[in-house]
N, CA and C of each residue as an Amber inpcrd file, in Angstrom:
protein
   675
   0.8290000  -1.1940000   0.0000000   0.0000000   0.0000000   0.0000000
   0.8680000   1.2500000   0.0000000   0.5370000   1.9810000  -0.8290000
   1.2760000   3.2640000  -0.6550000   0.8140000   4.4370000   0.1070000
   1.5840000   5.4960000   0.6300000   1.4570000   6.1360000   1.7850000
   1.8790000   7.9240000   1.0560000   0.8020000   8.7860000   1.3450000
   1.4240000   9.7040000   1.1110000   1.4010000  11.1410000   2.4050000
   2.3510000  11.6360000   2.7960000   2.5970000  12.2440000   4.3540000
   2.3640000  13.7000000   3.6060000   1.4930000  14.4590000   4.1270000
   2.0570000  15.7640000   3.9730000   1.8880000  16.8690000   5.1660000
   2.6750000  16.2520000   6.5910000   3.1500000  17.0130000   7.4810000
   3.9360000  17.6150000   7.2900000   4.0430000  19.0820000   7.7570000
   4.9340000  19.7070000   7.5930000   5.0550000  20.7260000   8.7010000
   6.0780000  21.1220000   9.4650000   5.7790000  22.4960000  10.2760000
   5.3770000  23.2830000   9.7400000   4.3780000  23.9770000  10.7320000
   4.2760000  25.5580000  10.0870000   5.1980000  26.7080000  10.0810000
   4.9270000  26.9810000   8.5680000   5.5180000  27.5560000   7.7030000
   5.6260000  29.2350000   7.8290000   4.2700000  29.6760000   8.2100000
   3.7310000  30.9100000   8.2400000   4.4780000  31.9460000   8.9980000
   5.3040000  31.1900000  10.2270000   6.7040000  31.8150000  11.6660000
   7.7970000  31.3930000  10.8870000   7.8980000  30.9270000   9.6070000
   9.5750000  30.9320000   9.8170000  10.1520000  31.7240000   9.6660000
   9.1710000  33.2430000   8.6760000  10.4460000  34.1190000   8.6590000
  10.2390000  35.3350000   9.1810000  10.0900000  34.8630000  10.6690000
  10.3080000  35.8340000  11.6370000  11.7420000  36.0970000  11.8210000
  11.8440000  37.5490000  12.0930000  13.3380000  38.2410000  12.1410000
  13.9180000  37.2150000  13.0630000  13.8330000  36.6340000  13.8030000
  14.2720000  35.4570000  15.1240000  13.9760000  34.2410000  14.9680000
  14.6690000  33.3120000  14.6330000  13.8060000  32.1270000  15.6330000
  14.2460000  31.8430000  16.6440000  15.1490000  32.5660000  17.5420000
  15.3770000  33.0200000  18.9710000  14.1130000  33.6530000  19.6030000
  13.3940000  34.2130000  19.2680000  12.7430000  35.2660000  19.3210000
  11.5050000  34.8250000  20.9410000  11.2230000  35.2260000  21.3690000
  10.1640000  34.7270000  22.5110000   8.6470000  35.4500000  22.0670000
   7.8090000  34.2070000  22.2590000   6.3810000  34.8460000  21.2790000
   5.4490000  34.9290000  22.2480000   3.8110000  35.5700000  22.0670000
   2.8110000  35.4500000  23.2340000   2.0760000  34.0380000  22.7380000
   1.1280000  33.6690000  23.9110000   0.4040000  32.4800000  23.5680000
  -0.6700000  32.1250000  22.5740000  -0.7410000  33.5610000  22.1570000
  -1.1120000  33.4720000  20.6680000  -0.7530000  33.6890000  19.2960000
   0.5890000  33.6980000  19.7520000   1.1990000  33.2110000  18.6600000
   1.9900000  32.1730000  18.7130000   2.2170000  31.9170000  19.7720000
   2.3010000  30.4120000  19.8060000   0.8730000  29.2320000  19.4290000
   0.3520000  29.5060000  19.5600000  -1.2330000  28.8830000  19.2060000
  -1.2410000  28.4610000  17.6450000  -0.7460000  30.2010000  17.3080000
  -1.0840000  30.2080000  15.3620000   0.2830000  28.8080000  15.1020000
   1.3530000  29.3480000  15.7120000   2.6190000  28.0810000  14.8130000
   2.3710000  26.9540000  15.1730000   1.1940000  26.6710000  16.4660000
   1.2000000  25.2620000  16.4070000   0.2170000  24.4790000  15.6980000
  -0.9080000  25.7860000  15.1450000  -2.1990000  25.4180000  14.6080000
  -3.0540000  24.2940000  15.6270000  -3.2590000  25.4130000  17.1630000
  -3.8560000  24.6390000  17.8270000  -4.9100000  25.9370000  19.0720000
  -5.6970000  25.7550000  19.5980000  -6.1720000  26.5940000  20.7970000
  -5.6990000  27.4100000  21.3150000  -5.7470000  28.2870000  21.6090000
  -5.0920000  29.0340000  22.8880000  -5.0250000  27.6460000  24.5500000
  -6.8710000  27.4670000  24.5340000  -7.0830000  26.7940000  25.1540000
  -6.1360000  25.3780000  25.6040000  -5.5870000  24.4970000  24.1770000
  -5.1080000  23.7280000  24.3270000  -3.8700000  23.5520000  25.0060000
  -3.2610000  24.7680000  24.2210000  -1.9380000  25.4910000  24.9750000
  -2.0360000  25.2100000  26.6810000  -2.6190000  26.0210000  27.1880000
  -2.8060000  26.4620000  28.7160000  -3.1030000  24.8400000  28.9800000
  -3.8490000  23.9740000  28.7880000  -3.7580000  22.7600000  29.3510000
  -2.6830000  22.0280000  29.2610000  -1.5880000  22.0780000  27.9380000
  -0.6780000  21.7500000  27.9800000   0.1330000  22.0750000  28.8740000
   0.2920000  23.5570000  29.4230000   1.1630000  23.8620000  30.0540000
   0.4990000  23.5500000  31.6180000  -0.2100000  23.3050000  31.9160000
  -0.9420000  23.0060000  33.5280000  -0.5900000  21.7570000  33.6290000
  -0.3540000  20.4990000  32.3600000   0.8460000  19.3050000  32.6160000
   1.6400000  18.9020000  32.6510000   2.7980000  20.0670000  32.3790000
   4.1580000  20.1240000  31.7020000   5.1120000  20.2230000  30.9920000
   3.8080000  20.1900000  29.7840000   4.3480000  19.9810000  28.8240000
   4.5100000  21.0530000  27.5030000   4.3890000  22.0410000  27.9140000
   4.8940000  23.0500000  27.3680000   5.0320000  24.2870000  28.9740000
   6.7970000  24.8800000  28.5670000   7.1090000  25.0730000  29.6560000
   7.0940000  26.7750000  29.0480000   6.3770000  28.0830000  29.5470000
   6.5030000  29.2720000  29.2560000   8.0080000  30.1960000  29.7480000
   8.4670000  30.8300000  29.1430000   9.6430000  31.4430000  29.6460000
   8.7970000  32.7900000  30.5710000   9.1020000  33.3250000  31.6790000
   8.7180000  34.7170000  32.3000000   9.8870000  35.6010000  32.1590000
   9.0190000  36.4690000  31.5590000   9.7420000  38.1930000  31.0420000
  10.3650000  38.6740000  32.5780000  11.1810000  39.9240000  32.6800000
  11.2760000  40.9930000  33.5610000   9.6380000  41.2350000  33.9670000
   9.1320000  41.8940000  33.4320000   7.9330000  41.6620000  33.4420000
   7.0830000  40.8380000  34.4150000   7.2570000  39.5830000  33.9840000
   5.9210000  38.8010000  34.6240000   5.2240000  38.1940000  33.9210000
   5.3600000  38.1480000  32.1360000   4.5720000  37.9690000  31.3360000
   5.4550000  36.2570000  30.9640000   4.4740000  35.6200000  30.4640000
   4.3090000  34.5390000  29.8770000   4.9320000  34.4710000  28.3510000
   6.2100000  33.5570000  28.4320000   6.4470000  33.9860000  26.5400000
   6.5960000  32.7090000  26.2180000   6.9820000  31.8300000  25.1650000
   7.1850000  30.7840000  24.5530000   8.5570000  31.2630000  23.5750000
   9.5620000  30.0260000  23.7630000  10.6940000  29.9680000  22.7940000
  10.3080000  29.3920000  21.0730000  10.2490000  30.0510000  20.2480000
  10.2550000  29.9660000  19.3450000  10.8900000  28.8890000  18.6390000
  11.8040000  29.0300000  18.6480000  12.7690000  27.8720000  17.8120000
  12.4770000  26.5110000  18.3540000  12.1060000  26.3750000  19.8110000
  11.3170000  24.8920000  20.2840000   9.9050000  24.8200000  19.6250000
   9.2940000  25.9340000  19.2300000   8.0700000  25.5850000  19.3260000
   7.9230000  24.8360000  17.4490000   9.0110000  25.5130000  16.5680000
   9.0250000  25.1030000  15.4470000  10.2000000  23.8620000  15.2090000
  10.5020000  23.3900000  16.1740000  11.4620000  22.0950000  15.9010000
  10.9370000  20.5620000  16.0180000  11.3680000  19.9790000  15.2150000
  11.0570000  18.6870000  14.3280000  10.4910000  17.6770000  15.4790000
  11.2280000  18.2690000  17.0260000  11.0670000  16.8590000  18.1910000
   9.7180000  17.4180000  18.8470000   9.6680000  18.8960000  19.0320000
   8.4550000  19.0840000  19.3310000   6.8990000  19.1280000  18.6570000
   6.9480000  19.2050000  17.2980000   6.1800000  18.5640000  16.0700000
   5.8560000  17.1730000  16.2130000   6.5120000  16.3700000  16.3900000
   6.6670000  14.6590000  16.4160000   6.0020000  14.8540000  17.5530000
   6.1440000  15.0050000  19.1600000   5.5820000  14.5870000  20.4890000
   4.1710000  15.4420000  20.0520000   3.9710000  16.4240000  19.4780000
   2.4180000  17.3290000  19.5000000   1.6770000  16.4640000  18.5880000
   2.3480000  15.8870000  17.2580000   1.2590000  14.7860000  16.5830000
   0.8770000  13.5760000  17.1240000   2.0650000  13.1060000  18.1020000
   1.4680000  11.9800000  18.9400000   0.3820000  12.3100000  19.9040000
   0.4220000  13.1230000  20.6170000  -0.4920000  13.3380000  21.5450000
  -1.4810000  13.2060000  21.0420000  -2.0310000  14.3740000  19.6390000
  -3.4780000  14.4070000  19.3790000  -3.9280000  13.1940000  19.0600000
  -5.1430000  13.3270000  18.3180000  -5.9110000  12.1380000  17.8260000
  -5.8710000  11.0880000  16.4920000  -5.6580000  10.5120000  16.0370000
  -5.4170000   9.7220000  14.6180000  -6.6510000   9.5890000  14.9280000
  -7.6910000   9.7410000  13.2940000  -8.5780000   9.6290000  13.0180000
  -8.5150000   8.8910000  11.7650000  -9.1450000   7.8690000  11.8740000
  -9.2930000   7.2530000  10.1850000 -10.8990000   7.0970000   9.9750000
 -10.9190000   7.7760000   8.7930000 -12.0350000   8.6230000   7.8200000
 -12.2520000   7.4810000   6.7620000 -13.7610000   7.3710000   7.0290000
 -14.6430000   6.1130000   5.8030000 -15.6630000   6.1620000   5.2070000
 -15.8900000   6.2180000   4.0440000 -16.8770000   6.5120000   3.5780000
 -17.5310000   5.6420000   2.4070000 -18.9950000   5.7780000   1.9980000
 -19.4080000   5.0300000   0.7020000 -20.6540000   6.1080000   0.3650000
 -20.9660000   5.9660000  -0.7440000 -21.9230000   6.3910000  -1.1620000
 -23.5050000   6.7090000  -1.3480000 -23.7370000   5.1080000  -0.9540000
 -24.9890000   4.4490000  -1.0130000 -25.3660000   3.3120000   0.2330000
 -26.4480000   3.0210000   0.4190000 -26.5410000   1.8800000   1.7210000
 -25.9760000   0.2950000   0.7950000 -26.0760000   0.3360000  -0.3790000
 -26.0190000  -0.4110000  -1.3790000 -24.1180000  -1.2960000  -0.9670000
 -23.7330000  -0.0110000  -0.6630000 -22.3050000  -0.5340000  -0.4930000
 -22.0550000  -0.1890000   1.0650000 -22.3340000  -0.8190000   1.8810000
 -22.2130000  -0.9100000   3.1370000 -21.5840000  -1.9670000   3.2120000
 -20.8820000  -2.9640000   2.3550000 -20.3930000  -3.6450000   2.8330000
 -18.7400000  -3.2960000   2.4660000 -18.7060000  -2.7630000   1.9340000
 -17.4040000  -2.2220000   1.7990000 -17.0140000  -1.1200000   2.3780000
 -17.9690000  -0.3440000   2.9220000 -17.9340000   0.5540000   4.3500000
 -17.1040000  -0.1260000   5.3680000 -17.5940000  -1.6950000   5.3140000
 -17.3130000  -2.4030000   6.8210000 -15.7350000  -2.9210000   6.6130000
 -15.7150000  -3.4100000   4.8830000 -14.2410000  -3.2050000   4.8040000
 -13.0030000  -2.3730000   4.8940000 -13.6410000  -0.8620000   4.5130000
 -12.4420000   0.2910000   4.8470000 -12.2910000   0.3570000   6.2980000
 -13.3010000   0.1440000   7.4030000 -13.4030000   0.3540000   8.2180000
 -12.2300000  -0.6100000   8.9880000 -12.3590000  -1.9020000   8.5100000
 -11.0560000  -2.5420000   8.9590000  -9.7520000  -2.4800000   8.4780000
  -9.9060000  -2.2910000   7.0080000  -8.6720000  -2.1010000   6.3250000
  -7.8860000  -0.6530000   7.5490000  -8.4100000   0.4840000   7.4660000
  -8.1030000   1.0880000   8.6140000  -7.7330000   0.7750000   9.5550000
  -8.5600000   0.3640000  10.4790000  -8.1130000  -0.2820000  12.1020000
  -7.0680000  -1.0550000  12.0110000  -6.7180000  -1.9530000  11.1310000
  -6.0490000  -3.0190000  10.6740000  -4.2650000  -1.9720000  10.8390000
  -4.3340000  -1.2620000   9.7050000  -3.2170000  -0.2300000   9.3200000
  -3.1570000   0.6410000  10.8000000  -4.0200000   1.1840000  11.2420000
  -3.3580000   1.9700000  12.3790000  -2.9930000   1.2440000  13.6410000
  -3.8110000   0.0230000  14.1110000  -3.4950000  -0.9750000  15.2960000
  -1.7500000  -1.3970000  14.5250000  -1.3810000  -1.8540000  13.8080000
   0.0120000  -1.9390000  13.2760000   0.7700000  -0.9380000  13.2490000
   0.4550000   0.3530000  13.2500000   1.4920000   1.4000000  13.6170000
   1.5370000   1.7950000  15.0610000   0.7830000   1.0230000  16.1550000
   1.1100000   1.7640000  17.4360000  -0.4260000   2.9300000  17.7440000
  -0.7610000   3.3550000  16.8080000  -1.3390000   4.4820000  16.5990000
  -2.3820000   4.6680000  17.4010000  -2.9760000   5.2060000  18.5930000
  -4.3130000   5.6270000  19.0520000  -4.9390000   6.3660000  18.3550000
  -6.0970000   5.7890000  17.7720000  -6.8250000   6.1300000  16.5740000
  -8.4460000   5.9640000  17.0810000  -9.2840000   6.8170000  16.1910000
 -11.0850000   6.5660000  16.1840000 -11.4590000   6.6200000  14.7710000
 -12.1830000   5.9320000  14.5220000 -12.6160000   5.8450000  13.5740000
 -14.0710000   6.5630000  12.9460000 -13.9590000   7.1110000  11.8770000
 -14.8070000   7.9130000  11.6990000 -15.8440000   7.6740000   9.8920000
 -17.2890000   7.4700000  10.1760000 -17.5970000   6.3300000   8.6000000
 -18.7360000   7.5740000   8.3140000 -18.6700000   8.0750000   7.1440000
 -19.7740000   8.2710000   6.5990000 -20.7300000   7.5970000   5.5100000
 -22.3460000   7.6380000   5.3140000 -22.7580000   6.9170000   4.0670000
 -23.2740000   8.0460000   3.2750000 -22.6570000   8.4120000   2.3000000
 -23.2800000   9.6600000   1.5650000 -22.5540000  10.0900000   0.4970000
 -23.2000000  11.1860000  -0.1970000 -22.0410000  11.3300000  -1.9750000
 -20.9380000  11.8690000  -1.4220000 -19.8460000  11.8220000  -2.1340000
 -18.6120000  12.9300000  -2.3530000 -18.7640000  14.3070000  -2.2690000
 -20.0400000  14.7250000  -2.9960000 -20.0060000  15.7300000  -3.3240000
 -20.7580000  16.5080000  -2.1340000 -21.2370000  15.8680000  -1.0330000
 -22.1040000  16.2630000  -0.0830000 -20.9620000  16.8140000   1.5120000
 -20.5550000  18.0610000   1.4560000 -19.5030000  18.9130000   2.5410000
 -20.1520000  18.0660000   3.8820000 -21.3400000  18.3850000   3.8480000
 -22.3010000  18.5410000   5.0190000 -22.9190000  16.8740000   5.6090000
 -21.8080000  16.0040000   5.5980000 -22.2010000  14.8450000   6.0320000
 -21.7330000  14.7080000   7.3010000 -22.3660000  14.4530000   8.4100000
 -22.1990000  14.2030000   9.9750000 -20.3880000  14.1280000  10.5480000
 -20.1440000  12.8090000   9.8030000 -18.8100000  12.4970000  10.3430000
 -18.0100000  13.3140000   9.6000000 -18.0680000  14.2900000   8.3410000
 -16.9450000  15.0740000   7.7630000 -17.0060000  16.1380000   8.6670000
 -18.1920000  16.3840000   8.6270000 -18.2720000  17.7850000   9.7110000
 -17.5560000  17.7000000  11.1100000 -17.5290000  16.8960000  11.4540000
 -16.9470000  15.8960000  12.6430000 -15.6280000  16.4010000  12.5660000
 -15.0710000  15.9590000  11.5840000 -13.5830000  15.4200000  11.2550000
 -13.1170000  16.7870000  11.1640000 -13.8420000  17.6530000  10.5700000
 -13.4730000  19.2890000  10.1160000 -12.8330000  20.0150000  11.3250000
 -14.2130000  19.9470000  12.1430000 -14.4850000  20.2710000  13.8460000
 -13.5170000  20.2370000  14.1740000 -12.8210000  19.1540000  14.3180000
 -11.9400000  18.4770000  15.4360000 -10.5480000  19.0970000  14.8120000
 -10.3710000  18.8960000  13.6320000  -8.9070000  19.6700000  12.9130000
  -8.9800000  20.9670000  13.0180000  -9.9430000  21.4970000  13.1870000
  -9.6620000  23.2820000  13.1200000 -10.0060000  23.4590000  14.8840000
 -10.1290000  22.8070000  15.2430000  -9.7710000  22.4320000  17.1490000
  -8.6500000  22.3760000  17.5200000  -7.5950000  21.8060000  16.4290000
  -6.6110000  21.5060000  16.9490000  -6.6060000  19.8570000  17.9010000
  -7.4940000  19.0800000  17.8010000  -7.7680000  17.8170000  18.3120000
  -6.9370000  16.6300000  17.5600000  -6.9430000  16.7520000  16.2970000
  -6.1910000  15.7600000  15.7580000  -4.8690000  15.8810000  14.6510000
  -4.2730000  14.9300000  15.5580000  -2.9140000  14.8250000  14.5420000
  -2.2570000  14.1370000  14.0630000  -3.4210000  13.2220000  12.8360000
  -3.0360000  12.5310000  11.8730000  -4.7270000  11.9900000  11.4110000
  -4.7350000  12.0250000   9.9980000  -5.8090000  11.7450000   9.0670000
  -5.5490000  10.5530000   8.5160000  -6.1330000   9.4670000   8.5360000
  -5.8950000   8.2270000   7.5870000  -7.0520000   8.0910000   6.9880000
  -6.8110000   7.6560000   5.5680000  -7.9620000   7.5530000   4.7190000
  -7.3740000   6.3000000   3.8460000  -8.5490000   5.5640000   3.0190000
  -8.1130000   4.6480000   2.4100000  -7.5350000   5.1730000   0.6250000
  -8.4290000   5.8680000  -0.0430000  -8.3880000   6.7290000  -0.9310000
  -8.5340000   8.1700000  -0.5950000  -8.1530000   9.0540000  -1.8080000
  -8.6120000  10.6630000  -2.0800000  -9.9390000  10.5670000  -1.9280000
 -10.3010000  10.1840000  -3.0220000 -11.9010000  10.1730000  -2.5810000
 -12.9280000   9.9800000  -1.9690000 -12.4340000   9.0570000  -0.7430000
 -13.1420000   8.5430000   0.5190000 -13.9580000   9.9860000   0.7710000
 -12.2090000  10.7640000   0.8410000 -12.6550000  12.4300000   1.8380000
 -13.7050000  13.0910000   1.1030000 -13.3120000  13.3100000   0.0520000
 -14.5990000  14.2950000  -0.6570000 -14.4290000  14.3680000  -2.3530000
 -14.9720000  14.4890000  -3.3360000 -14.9830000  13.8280000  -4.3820000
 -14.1930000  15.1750000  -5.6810000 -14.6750000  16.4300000  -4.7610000
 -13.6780000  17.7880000  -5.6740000 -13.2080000  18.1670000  -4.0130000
 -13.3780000  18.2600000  -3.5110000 -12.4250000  19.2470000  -1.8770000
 -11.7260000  18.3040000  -1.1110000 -11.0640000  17.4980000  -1.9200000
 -10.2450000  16.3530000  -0.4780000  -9.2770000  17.5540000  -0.5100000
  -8.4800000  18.3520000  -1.7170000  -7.3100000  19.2320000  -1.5240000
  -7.6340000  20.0740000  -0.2110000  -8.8410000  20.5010000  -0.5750000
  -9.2180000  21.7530000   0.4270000  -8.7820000  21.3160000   2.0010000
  -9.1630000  20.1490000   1.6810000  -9.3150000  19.6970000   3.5760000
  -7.6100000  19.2400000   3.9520000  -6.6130000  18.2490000   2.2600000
  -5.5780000  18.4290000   3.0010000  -4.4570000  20.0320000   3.1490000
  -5.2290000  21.1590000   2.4190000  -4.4290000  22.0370000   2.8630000
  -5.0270000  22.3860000   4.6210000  -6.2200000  22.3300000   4.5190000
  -6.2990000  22.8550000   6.0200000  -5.6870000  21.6810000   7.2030000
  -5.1620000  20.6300000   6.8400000  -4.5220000  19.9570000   7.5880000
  -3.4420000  20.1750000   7.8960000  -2.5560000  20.6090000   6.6700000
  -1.1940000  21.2660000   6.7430000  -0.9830000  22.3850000   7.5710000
  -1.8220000  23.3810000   7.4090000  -2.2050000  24.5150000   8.1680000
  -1.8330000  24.1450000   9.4410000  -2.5630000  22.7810000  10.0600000
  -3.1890000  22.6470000  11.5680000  -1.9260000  21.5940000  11.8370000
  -0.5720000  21.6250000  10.8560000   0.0670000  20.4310000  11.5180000
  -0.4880000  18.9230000  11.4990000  -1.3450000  18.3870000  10.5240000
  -2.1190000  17.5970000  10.7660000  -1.4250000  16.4490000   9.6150000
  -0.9980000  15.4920000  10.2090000  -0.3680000  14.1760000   9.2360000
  -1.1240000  13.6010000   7.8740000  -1.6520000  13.3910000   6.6930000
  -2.7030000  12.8000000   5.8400000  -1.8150000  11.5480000   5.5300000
  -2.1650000  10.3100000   5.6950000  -1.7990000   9.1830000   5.2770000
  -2.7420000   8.7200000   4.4510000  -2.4950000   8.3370000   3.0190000
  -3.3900000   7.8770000   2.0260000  -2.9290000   6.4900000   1.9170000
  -3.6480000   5.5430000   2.1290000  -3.3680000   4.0780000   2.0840000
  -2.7590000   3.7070000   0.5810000  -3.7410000   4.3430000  -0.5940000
  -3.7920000   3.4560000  -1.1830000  -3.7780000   4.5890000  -2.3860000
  -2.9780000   5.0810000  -3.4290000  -2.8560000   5.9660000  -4.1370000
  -3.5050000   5.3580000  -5.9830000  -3.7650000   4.4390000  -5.9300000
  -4.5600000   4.1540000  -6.9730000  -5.6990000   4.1590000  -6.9830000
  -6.5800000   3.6350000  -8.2210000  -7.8760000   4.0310000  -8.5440000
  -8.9410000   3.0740000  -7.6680000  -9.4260000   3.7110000  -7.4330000
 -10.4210000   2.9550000  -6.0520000 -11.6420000   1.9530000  -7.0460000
 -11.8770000   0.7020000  -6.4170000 -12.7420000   0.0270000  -7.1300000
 -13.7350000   0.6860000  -6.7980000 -14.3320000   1.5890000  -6.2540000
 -16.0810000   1.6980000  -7.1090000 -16.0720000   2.8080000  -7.5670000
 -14.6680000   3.5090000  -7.6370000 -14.6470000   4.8780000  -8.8250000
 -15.9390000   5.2450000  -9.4710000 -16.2930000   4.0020000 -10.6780000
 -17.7480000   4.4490000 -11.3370000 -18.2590000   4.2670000 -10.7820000
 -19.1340000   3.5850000  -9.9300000 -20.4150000   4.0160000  -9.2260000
 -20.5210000   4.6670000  -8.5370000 -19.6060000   4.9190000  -7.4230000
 -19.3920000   6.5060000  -6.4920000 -19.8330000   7.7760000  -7.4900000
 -18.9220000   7.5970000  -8.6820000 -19.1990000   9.0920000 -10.0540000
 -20.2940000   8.7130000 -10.0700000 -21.2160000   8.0400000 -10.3770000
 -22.4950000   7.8040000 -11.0910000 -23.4280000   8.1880000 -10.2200000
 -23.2440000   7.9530000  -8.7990000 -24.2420000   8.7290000  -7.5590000
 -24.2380000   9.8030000  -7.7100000 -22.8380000  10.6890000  -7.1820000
 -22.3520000  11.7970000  -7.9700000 -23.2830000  12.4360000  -8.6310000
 -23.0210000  11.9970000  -9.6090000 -23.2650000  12.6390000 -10.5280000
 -25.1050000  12.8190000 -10.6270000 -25.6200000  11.6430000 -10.4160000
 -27.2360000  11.9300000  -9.8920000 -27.3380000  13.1280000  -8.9830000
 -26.7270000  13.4200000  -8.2640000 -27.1260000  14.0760000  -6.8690000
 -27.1370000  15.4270000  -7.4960000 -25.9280000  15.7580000  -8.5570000
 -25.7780000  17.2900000  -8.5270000 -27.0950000  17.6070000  -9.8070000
 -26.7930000  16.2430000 -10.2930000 -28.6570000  16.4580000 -11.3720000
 -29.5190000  16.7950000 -10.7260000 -30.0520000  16.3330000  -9.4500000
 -31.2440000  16.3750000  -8.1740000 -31.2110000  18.1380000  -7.7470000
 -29.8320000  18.7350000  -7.9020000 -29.5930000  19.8150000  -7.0360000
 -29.8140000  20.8700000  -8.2000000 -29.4340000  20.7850000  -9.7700000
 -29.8700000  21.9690000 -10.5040000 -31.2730000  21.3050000 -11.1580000
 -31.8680000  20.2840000 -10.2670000 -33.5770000  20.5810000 -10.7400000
 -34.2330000  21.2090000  -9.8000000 -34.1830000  20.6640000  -8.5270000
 -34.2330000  22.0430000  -7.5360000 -34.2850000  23.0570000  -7.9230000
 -33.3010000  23.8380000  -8.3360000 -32.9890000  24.9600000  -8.7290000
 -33.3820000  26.0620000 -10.1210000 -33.6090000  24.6260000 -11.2170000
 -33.9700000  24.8960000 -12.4960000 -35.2440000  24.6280000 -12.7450000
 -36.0610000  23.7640000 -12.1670000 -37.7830000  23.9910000 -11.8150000
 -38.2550000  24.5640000 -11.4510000 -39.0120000  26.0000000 -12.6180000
 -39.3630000  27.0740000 -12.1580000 -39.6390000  27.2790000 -13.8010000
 -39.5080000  28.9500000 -14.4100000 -38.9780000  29.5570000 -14.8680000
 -38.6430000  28.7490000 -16.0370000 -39.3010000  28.3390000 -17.4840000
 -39.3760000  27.7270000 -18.5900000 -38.6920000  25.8910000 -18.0360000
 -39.3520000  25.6290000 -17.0280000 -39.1150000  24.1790000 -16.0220000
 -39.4750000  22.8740000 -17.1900000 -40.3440000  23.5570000 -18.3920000
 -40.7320000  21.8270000 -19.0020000 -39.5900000  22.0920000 -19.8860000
 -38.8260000  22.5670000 -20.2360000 -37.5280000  22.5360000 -21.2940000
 -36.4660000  22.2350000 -20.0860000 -36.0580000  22.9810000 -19.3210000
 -35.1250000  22.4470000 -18.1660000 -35.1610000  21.0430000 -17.5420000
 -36.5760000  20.6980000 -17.7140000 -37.0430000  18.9140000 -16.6970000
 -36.5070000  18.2230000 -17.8920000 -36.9360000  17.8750000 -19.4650000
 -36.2730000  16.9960000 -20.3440000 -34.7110000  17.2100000 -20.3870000
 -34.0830000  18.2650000 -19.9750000 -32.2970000  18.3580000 -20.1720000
 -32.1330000  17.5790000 -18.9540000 -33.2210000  17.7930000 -17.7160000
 -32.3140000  17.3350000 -16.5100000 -33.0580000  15.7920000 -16.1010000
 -33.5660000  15.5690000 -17.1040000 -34.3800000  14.1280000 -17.3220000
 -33.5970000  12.8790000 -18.0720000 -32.7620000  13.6630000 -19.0510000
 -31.9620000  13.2260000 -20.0470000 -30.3880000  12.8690000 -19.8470000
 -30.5230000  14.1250000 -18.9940000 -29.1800000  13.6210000 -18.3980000
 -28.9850000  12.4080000 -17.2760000 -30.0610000  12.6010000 -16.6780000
 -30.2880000  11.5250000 -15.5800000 -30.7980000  10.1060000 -16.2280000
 -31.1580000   9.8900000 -16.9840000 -31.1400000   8.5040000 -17.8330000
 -29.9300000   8.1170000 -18.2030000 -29.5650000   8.7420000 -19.2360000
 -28.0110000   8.6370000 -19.6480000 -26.9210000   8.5140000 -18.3820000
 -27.2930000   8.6720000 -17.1120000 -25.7880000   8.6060000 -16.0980000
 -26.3180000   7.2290000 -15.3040000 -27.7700000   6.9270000 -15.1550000
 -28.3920000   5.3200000 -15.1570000 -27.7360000   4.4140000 -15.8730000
 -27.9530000   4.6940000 -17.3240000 -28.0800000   3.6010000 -18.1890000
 -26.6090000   3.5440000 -17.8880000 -25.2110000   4.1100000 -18.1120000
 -23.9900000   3.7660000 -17.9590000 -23.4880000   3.6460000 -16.4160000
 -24.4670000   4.0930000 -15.7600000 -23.5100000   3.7190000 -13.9250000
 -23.2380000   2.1440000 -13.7580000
């Protein structure tokens, strides 16, 4: 199975005049792509230690906060989440297979992981467990994404979601970088759904010329799904 990583520190502090430099806890927050909140609990266990100013004030060392050992211990801590999805109730049984193929792959890396399944199109943002998964990364909760395919995540915005992972420090492990067996029928739901969404929209307003285009098209993505 092939694996593709795109952790990376954040990028956004490196070219601060310093990376000596001592920062506040919100900007320490932004380079870690995590809470303020999370911060302060971290530091009430030890594990992030604040430097005190002349002052009195609370600062964070920079150059620890962007180095490779403290990156590695902050992705362990959070959460590994592995993300599953299908299309239809039709394929629930291959739901139950990503679902292990997953568990399978992260119980073999050590990994404390939850698992997370949706049943719904690609093309649908607004499905329970993505929203879930969104939540929790722009929380700063998890740090590392496993998926079996690109397309598990979302069928045009998997990019979207792995840049906001990068953003958040967040690991993407792709199991499996080839073409997923139900490619066509996943497209073929697809592709019904966004037919469903400009008849909605196009039933109205000269609707019996719009219903045969969006009638026609929807036969034709039947007859070949």
């Amino acid at each position: 199975m092939g694996r593709a990583t795109f952790l990376q520190p954040a990028q956004s502090y490196a070219n601060l005049s310093s990376m000596n430099r001592l920062v506040t806890i919100g900007e320490a927050a932004k380079v870690l792509g995590v809470s303020i909140t999370t911060l302060r609990r971290w530091q009430e266990k030890g594990k992030l230690i604040p430097v005190l100013t002349e002052g009195g004030h609370r600062r964070y060392d920079l150059s620890k906060l962007m180095s490779q050992e403290f990156h590695a211990a902050h992705a362990n801590e959070r959460t590994t989440i592995a993300y599953a999805r299908v299309s239809n109730e039709d394929q629930r049984t291959d739901l139950e297979r990503q679902k292990k193929t997953l568990e399978l792959y992260c119980a073999q890396n050590g990994w404390t992981f939850e698992i997370v399944s949706d049943l719904g199109s690609g093309i649908n943002c607004h499905k329970k467990g993505l929203r879930r998964l969104l939540n929790d990364i722009l929380a700063g909760n998890v740090g590392r994404l496993v998926i079996t395919h690109k397309d598990r995540l979302l069928r045009f915005g998997a990019d979207l979601v792995f840049a906001i992972c990068e953003k958040k420090n967040v690991e993407v492990v792709i199991l499996n970088k080839g073409e997923d067996a139900n490619f066509e029928e996943d497209l073929a739901d697809d592709m019904l759904e966004m037919i469903s969404v400009f008849s909605a929209r196009l039933y109205g307003s000269r609707s019996r010329r719009n219903q045969k285009i969006l009638d026609a098209c929807r036969k034709a993505v039947e007859e070949n799904g």
